[in-house]
C-alpha positions in Angstrom: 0.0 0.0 0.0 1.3 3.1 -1.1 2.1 6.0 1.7 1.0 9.3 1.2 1.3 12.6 3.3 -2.3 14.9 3.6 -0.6 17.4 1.8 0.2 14.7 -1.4 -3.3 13.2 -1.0 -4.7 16.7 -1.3 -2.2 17.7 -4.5 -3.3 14.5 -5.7 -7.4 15.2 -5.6 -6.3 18.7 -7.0 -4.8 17.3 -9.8 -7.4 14.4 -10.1 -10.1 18.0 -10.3 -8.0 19.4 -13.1 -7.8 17.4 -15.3 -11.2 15.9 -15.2 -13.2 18.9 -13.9 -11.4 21.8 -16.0 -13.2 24.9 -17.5 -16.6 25.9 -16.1 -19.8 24.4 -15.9 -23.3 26.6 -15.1 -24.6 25.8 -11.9 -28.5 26.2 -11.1 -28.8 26.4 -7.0 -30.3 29.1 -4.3 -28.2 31.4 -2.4 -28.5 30.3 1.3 -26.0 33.1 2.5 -23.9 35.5 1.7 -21.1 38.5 2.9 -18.4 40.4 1.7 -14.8 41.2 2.5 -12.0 43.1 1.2 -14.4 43.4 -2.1 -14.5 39.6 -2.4 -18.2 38.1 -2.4 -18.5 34.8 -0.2 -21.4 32.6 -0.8 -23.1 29.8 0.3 -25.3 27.6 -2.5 -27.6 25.5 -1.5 -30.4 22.7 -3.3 -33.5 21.9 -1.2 -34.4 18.6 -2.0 -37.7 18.1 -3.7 -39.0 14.7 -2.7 -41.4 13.8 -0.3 -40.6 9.7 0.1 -40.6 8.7 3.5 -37.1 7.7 3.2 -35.8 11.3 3.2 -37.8 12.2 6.2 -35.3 12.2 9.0 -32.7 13.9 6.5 -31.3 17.2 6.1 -33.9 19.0 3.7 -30.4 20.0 1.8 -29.8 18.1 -1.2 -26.6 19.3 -1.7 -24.2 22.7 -0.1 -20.8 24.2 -1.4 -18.9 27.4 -0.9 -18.3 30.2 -3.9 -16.4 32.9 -3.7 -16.7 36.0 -6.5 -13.4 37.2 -6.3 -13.0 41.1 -6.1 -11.7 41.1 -9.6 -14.9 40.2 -11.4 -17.2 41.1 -8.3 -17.9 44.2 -8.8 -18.7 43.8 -12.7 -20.7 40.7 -12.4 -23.1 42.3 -9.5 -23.1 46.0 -11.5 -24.0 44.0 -14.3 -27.0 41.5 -12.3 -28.5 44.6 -10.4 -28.9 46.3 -13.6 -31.3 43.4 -15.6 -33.2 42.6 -12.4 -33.2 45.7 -10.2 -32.1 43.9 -7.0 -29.3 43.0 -5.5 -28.4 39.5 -4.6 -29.6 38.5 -1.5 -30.7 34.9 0.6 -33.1 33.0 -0.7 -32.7 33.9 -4.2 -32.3 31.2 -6.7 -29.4 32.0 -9.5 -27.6 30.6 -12.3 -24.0 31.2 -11.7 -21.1 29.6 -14.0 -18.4 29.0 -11.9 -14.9 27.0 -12.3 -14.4 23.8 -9.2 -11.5 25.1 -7.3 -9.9 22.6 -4.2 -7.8 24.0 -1.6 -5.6 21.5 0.5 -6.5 23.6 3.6 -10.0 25.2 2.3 -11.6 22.0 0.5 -13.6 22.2 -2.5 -15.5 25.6 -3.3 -16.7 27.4 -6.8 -15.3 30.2 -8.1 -17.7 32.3 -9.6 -17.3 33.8 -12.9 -20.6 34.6 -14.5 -24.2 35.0 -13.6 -27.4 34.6 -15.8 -30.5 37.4 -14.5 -32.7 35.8 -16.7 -33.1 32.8 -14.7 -33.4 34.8 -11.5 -35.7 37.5 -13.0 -37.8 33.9 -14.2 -37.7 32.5 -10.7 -38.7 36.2 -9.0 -41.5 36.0 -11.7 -42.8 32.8 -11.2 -42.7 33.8 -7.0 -44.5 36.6 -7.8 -47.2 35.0 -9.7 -47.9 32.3 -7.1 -48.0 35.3 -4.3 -50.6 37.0 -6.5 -52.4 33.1 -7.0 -52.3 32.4 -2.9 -53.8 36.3 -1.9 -56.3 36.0 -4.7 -57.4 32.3 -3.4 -57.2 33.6 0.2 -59.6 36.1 -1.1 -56.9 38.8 0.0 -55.5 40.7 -3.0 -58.7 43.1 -3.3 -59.5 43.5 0.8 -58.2 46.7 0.8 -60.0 47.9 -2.1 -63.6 47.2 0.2 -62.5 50.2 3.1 -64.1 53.6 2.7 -61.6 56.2 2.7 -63.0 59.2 4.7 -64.0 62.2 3.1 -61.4 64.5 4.7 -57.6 61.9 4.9 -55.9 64.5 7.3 -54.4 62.0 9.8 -52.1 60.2 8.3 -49.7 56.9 10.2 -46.4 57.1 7.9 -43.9 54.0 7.6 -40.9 54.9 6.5 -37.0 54.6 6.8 -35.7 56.7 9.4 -34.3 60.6 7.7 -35.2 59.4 4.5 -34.9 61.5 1.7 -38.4 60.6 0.6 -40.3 60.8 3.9 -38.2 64.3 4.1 -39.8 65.5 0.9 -43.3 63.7 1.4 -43.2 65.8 5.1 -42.0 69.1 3.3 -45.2 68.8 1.2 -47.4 68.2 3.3 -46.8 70.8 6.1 -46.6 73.2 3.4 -49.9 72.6 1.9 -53.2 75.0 2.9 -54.7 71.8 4.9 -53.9 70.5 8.2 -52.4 67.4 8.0 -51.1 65.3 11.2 -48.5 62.9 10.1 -46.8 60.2 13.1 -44.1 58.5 11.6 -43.5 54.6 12.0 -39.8 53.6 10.9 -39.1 50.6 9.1 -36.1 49.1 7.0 -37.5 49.9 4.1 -35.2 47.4 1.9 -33.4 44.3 2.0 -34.3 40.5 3.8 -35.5 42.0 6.7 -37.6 44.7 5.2 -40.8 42.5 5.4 -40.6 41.8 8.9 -39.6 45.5 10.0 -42.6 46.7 8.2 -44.9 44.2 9.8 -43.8 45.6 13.0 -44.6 49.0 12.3 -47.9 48.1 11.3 -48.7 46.2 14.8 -47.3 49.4 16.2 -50.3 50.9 14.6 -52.3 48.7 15.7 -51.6 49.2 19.0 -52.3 53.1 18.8 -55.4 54.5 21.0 -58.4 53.8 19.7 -57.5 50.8 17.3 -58.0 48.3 19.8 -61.6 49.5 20.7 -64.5 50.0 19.3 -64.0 54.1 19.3 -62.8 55.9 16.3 -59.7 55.0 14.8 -57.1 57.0 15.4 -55.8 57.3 12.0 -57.3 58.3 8.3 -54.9 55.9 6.4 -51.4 54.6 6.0 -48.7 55.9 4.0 -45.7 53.8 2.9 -43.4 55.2 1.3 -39.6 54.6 0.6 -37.9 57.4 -1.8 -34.3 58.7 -1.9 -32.3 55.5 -2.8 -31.8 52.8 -5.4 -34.3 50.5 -7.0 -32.4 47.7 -5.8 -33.6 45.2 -2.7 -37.4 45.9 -3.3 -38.3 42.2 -3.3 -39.4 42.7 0.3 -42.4 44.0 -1.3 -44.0 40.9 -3.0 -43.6 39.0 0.0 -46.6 36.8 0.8 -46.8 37.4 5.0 -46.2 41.0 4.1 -48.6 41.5 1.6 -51.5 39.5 3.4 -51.3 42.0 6.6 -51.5 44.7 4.8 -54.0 43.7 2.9 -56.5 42.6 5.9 -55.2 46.1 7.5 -58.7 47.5 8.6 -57.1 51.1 7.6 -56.2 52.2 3.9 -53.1 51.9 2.8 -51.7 53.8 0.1 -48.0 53.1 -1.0 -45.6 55.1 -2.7 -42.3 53.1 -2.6 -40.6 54.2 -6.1 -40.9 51.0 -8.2 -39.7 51.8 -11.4 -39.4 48.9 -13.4 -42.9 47.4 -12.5 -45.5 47.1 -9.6 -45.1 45.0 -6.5 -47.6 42.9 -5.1 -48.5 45.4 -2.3 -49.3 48.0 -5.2 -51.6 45.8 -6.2 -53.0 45.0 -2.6 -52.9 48.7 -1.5 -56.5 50.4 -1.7 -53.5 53.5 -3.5 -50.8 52.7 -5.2 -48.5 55.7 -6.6 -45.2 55.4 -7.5 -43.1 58.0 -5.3 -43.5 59.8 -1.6 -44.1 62.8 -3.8 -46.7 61.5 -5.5 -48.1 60.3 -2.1 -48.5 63.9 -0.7 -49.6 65.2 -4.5 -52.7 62.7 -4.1 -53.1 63.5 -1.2 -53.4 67.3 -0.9 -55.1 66.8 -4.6 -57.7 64.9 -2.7 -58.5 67.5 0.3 -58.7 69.7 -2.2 -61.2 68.4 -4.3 -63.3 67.1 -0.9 -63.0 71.1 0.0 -63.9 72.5 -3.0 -67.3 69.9 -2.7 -68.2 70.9 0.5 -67.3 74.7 0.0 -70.0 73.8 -2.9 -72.2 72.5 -0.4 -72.5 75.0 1.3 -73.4 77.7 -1.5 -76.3 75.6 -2.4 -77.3 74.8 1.2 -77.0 78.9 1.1 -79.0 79.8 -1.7 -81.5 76.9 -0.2 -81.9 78.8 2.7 -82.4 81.7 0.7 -85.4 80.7 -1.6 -87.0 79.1 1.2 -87.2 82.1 3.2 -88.4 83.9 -0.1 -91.2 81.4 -0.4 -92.6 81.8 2.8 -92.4 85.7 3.0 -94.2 85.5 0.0 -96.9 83.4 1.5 -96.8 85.6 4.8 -98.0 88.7 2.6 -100.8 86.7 0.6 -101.6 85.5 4.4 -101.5 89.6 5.3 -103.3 90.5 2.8 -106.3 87.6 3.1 -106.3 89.0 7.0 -107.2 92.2 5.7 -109.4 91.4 3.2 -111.1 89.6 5.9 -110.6 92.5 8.8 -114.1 93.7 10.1 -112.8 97.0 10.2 -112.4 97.5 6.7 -115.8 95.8 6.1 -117.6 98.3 8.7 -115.7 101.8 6.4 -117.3 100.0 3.2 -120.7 101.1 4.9 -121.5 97.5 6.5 -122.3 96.7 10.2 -122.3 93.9 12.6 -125.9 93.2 14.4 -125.3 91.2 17.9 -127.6 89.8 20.3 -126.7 88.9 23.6 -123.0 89.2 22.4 -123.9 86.7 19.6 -123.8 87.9 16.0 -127.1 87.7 14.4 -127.3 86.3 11.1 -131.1 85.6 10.5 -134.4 87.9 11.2 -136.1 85.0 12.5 -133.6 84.9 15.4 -135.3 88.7 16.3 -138.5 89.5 18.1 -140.1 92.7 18.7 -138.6 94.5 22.0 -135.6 92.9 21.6 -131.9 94.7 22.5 -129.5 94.7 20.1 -126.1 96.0 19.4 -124.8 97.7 15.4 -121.3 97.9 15.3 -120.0 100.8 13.0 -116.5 101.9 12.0 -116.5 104.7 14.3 -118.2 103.0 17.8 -121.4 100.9 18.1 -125.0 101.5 19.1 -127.9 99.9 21.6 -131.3 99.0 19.1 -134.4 97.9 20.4 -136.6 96.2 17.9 
């Protein structure tokens, strides 16, 4: 039997690797982590398995695991190059197509040395993710919930979730305050981007939640729900087509309209949101529009409650003077200067002759005083 050192056994695998495993092969697998150092890109690649036999049940649900490193030399290009077809960075949980070349280190092991990435097959998988969140919320009868809340005719108290002295919450507060109405913004921060956007959102909003009045049956303490994200790259907005994300939001028993600078396409809480806009700006633009045109339809309101008012106090001084003038076509007064007179009996007005007998007393009222007659 042969006797070989670690080190030989290892330069022997290595060259075992080389010269059957040369060049580079395109590799489909899911990122399962990832960090960078001194502008190299370490990553962890990972395949779930996909069966379901009993015989894999006590198993690892990992198929299969390997390091890759994207050294600094091509790191920058290749991710320049991903973010710009898909809009996102890389990030866990995202399947890729990478080609890389098998490298074997006698103290490191085996790893992959990425050289190239495909975004089409990542932009297909986000795609295809996308269409079964859209598929679960609509079969959870969830993706038009938000669309069933009135919004109140006047939206001045507004819950805002947003990233902490963000550009876009900055100029979405600027507006506001500087418009003729009265809004009343409380902020709610949130990472606004990245694998641990979803979560921080969903926070905020149980944050709301919890605000006076939302737990009771009194008024709720807020008109609607802004979020908005503004000031930064297009890049790690995946967060936003999350499932768990978009289902809260969607059974939200407040409005929610977003503004969170999608550029390429809508997310999946666009289309759960009872507004979708594309920017902060466009946020407070809606917004104010809105107060505005609620004002200008109650100012309207009130001229036509106004000129209401108004014929209806002309109608009925109209009918006060055909009343006055009835009453005076009716005074006694008047009757008595036309020559007439009143004939009473025992105080009683007499209306027949057959209701007088000779000797009786009675009393003619004139225009100028009355008289004692005996018949």
């Amino acid at each position: 039997m042969t006797t070989l050192t670690l080190t030989e056994l290892c330069s022997l695998i290595g060259e075992v690797l080389d010269n059957s495993l040369s060049g580079s092969f395109w590799v489909k697998a899911e990122i399962s982590s990832l960090s960078s150092k001194g502008g190299h890109l370490y990553i962890e690649l990972v395949e779930s398995r996909k069966t379901k036999d009993c015989d894999y049940v006590a198993q690892s649900p990992i198929a299969a695991k390997m390091r890759a490193t994207c050294w600094s030399g091509t790191q920058e290009m290749l991710m320049a190059y991903f973010e710009s077809e898909t809009g996102q960075r890389l990030q866990p949980g995202m399947a890729v197509l990478v080609e890389a070349e098998i490298q074997y280190h006698p103290v490191y092991g085996l790893s992959l040395s990425i050289v190239g990435i495909d975004p089409s097959y990542t932009l297909g998988d986000i795609a295809q993710q996308r269409q079964k969140t859209i598929a679960q919320l609509q079969k959870d009868g969830l993706l038009d919930a938000q669309q069933l809340l009135p919004l109140p005719t006047l939206i001045r108290k507004i819950a805002v979730i947003s990233s902490a002295n963000a550009a876009g919450y900055e100029d979405f507060k600027h507006q506001l305050e500087h418009s003729p109405f009265a809004f009343q913004l409380m902020p709610f921060f949130a990472t606004m981007q990245g694998e641990h956007a979803a979560k921080s959102i969903i926070a905020a909003l149980e944050e709301i939640s919890q605000e006076p009045g939302q737990t009771c049956n009194s008024q709720q303490p807020f008109d609607c729900i802004a979020i908005i994200r503004g000031g930064g790259a297009t890049t790690d907005l995946s967060c936003f087509d999350n499932y768990e994300l978009c289902a809260v939001c969607a059974q939200f028993e407040i409005p929610i309209i977003t503004g969170i600078g999608h550029t390429r396409d809508i997310s999946v809480l666009d289309l759960v949101a009872h507004q979708a806009l594309k920017t902060p700006t466009a946020v407070a633009e809606w917004l104010i529009h809105r107060m505005d045109d609620q004002m200008s339809r109650i100012n309207d309101l009130i001229v036509r409650l106004q000129r209401t008012r108004e014929r209806q106090i002309l109608i009925r001084q109209h009918r006060i003077e055909m009343l006055e003038q009835r009453l005076k076509a009716c005074n006694p007064e008047r009757i008595y200067k036309m020559g007439y007179s009143l004939l009473t009996k025992n105080g009683k007005v007499v209306r027949s002759v057959n209701e007088l007998e000779t000797g009786d007393i009675v009393v003619t009222h004139l225009a100028d005083g009355h008289r004692e007659l005996k018949v």
